[in-house]
DRENRO-128225 format. One record per residue: x, y, z of N, C-alpha, C in turn; residue in one letter. Coordinates in steps of 0.2 Angstrom, whole numbers, plus 5000, padded with zeros to 4 digits. Each point is the difference from the previous one (the first is absolute). Layout:
XYZXYZXYZa/...
END
This chain:
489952764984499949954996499349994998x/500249964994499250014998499649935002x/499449995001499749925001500549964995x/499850014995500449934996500849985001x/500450065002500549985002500149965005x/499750035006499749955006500049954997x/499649994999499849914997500549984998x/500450024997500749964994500549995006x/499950065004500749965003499849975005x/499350005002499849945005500149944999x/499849994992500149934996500549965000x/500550064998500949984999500549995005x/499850055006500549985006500049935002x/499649955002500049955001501049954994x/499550024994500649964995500650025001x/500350075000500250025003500549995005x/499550005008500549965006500049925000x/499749974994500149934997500749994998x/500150054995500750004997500650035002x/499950045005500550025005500249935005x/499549985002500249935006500249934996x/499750024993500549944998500750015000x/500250064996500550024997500749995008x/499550035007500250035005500449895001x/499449975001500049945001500749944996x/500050024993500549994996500850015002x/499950065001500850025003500249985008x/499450005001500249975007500349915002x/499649984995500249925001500749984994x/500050064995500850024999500649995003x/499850065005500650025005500149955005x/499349975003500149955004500349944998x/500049974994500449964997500850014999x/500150054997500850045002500549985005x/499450035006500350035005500049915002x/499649985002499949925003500349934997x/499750004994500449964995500849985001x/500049934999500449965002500650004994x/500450015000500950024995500249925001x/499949944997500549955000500650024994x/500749975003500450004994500349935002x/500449974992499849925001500449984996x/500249964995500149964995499649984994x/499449995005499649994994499350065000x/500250065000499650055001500050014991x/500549994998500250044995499649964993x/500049925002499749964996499250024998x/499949974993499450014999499549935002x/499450035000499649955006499349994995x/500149934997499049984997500049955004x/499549975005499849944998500649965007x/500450035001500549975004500749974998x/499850004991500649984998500250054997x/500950004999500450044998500050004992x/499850054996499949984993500849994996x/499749944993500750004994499950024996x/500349984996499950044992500050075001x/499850044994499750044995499450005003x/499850095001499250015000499750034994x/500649974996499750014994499949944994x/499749955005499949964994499349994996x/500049964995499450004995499649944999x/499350025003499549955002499649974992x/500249965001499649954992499150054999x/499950004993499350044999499749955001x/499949935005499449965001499750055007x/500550015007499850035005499650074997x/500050034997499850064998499449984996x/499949944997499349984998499749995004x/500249945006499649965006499650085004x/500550034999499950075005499450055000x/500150024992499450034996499149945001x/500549924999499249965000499750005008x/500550025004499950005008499450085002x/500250054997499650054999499550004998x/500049974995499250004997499549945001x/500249975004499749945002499650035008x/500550035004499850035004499750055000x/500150054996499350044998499349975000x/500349964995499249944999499649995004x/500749985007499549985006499350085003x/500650024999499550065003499650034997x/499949984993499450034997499349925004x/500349954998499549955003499750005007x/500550025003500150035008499350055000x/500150044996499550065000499350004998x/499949924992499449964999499549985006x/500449975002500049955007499650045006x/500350065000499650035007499350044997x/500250034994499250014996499649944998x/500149954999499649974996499150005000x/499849995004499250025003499750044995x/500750085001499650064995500150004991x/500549975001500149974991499649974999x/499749955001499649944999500549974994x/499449974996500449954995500350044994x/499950054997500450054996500649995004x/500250035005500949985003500149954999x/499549925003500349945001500450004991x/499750004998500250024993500450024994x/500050065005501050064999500349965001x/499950005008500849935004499949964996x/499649934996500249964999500350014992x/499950064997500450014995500650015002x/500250045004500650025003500449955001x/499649975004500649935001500349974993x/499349994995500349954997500650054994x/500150075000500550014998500549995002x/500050025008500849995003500249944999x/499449944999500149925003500450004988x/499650034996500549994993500750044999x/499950085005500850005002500549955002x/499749975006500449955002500449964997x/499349974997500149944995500650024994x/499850054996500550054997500850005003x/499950015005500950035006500349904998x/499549975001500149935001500249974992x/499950024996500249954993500650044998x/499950075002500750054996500749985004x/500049975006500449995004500150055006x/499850065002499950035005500149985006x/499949955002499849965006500749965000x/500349994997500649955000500550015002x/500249985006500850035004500449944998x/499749935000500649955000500350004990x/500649984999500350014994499649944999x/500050014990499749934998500349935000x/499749965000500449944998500349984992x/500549965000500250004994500249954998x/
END
């Protein structure tokens, strides 16, 4: 063999019996499952299980497009945070140019808001009449 092969498979074998011992470790906690694992049979085996209760309806029902607005503004909102999140622990190295970004920042999200708030986005309860 030549030196650089050496080397190659010196580097590799490690990765190698890494992926072996997992692989090895996987089928073992398999079988021992199998083999150990407890078989109840029941009446209420057969039921389906959320939350502790037994579901009704259709799991096809159709959710009003306000939840899918609330949802989308729950995302972006919480992005938000973490963009702020990220100001927050640099700020020292930004100086006042960042304070600056973030305060533009905000005040977009804060005319978004405002925005969500007059178009009705934010509205769950029906109007009054």
């Amino acid at each position: 063999m030549q030196p650089d092969t050496t080397a190659l498979i010196a580097e590799y074998w490690a990765i190698g019996l890494f992926v072996v011992a997992v692989i090895g470790l996987c089928v073992f906690m398999l079988g021992a499952s199998a083999l150990l694992g407890g078989r109840s049979k029941g009446p209420s085996k057969g039921l389906p299980f959320e939350s502790g209760i037994v579901g009704t309806g259709s799991a096809r029902q159709r959710f009003s497009i306000q939840f899918y607005l609330v949802a989308m503004l729950f995302v972006i909102f919480d992005i938000e945070a973490m963009f702020l999140f990220a100001w927050a622990i640099s700020v020292r190295e930004v100086g006042w140019s960042g304070f600056w970004g973030a305060a533009v920042f905000i005040f977009i999200l804060l005319a978004g808001l405002v925005y969500d708030r007059r178009v009705g986005a934010l509205d769950w309860a029906p109007k009054p009449k």
